[in-house]
N, C-alpha and C positions, 0 to 999 in steps of 0.2 A: 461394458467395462466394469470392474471392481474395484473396491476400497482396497489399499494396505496398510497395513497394521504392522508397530512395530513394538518394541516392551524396555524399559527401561525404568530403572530406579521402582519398582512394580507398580509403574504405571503403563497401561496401553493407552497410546495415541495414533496416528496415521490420517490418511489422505485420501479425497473422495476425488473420482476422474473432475478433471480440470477446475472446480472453485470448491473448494471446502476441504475444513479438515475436523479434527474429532479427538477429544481424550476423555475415559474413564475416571468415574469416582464412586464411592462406595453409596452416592444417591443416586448415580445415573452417570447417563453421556452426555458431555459438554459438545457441543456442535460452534463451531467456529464458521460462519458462512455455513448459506445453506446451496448456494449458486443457483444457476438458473435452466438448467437443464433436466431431460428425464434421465437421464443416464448415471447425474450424478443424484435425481431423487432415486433411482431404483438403487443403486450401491450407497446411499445410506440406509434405505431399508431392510436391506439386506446384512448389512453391519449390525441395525439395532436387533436385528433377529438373531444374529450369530453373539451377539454379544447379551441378549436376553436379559438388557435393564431397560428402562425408560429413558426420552430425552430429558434431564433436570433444567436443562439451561441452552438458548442460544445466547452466542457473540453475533453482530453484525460489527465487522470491521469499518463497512464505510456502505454508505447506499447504493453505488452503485447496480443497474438490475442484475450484472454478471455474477453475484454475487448475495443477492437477495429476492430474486424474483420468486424463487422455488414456494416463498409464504404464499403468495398466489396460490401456486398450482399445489401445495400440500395443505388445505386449510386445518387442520389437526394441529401443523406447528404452531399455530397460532393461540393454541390452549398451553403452549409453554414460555416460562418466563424469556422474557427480549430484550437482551443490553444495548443502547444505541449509543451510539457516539455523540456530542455535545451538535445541537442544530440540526440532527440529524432531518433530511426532507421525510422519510417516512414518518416521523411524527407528527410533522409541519402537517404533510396531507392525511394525516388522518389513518393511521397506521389502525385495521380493526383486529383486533382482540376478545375473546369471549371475556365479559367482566370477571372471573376467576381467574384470567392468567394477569400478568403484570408485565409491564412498560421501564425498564431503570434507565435512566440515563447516565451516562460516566461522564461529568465534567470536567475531576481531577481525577489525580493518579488513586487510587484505593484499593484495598484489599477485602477482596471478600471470601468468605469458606464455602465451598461447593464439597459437601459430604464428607466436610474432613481434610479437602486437601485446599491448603491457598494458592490463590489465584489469584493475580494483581491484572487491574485493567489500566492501561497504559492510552491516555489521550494523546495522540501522535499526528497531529494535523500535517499536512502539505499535497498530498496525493489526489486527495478528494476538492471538488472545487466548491464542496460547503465547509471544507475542513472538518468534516467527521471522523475523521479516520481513528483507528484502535487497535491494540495491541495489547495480547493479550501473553501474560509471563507466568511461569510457572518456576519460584526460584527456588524451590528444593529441588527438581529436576533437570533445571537450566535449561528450558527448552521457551522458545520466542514464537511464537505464532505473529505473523508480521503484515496480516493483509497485502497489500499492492503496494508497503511503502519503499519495499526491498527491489530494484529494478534497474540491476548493471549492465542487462543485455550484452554477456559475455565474461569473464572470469578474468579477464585484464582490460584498463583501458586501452592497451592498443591494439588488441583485437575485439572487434565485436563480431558475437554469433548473436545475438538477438535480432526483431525483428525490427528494428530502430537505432539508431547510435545514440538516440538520447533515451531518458529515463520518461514517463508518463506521469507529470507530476502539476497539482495546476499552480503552486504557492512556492516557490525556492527559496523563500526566507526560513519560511515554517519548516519546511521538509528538509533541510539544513540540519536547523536546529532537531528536530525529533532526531532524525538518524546520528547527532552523537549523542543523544539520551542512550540511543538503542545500540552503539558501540561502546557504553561505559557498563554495561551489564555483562553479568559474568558467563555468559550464553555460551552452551555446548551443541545445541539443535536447535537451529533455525525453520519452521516450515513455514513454507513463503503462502498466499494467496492464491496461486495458481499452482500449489499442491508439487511444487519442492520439497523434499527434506535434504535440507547439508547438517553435516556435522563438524566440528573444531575448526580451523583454521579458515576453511572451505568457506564456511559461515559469516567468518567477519571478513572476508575477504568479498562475500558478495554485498556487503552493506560499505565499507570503506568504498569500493569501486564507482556504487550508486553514489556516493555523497564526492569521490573526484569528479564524473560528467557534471555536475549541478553547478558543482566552483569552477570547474573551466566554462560552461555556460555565463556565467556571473563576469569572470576575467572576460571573456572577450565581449558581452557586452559594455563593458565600463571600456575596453578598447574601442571597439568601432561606434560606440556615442561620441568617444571623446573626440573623433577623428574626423566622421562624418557626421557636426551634430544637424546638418540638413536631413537627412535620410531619413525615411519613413519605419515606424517600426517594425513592420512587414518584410520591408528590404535587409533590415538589420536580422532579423530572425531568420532566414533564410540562407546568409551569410553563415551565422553561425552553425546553422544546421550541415550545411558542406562544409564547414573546418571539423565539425567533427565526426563527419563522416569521413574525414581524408586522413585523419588525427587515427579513426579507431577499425581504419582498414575495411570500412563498411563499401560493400560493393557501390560503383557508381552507376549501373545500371538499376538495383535497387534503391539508391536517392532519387534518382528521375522519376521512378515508377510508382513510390510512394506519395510523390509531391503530384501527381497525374493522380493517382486514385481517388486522394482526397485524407488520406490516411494523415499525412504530414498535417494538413489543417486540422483533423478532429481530436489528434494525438499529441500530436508534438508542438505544434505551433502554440498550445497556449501556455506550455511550462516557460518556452522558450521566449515569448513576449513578454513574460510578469518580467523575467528578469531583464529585459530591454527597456521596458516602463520604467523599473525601478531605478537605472542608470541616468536614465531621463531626469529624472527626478534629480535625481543625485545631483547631476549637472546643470540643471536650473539653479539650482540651492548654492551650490558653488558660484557661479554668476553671479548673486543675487547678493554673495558678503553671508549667505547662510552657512550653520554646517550642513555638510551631506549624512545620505545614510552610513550608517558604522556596516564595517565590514562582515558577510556571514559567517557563521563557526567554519 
């Protein structure tokens, strides 16, 4: 498989097969994920040859290995500079580096010049379950590189084509909040993490959609806490996971088949418990003569 390349505002950018993506500057190319496969190392190789500059800079969006393991298996990347996200584990464990290249971490929002052209790194936690997550903005061109934060699994809530009806996210307060950061921007091209590109409407329409599953997760758990506050949060999560499956037209032979695989626990079940814990909470505190948690964006 190959990279594509697309041109706009005379910047080239595009998309490596399944985790990475890539834009040009008059220092080099900006590598956004490097993922973790040969496939997508042999098509950014083959990018940096057709394109005959050096790598200046990676983004790691968030740690995940799908999306970073490639430092492994390319150890060269590792002689270029490395933006991580605030906590990131690859720093924690010792992320190595030749002493020539550099380590940045982005803890707030900042602006930095890569050859000329700015670049704003965007802290966008909820996705990642150290809250690393990142985003990376280009606002003379209006293009969003958005890691894994972007995830409607389908182009309306009532249908879902994804492979989940929920979103993959491990924090629903954080990731709330980031996704109307990342809908108050003036964004023309969004490429997602797993090497989407949408343009205008398309675009906000895949981040508006990811941020309704997350608040109908939220509403029904503050319903069925309030309902059944005996039930276990497992049973609650579960619940919710068939309403909106039944909500977003997601086959019912694929709910059963997911919750059988194991996919449902390693995927979906923990976005969907933050927000049943948090409910929990809520309704203790109520109980209790306290306030509860404030409502998410």
């Amino acid at each position: 498989m190959s990279y594509q390349a697309y041109e706009g505002d005379g910047l080239v950018f595009g998309v490596l097969p399944y985790n990475g993506a890539f834009f040009t500057t008059r220092a080099g190319i900006v590598l956004v994920d490097v993922g973790c496969s040969r496939a997508t190392g042999q098509a950014m190789r083959q990018m940096v040859k057709d394109a005959r500059l050096p790598i200046a800079l990676i983004v790691l969006t968030h740690y995940h290995w799908d999306h970073s393991a490639n430092l492994d298996r390319y150890k060269d990347l590792r002689c270029v500079p490395i933006v991580l996200g605030n906590d990131s584990p690859l720093l924690q464990n010792g992320l190595k580096h030749p002493p020539e290249s550099s380590l940045f971490i982005a803890k707030e929002r900042e602006t930095v010049s890569v050859g000329g052209l700015e670049v704003e790194l965007l802290p966008t936690p909820g996705h990642s379950d150290r809250g690393d997550d990142l985003c990376v903005w280009l606002p003379r061109q209006r293009i969003l590189f958005c890691g894994d934060m972007v995830q409607p699994q389908g182009e309306m809530y009532s249908h879902c084509t994804g492979f989940s009806p929920v979103s993959n996210h491990a924090f629903g307060g954080s990731v709330l909040s980031s996704l109307q950061a990342l809908l108050a921007l003036p964004m023309e091209t969004l490429v997602t993490g797993h090497s989407t590109v949408l343009h205008g409407e398309r675009a906000q329409r895949w981040i508006s959609v990811t941020a309704q599953v997350l608040k109908r997760e939220w509403e029904l758990a503050q319903k069925l806490v309030r309902e059944h506050p005996r039930a276990s949060t497992k049973t609650i999560s579960r619940w919710i996971f068939d309403t909106l499956a039944w909500e977003r037209s997601y086959s019912p032979a694929a709910a059963r088949k997911r919750k059988r695989n194991g996919h449902f626990k390693s995927y979906d079940y923990p976005g969907i418990a933050w927000f049943v814990e948090e409910a929990k909470k809520e309704a203790a505190a109520k109980r209790c003569g306290r306030r509860g948690h404030a409502d998410f964006p």
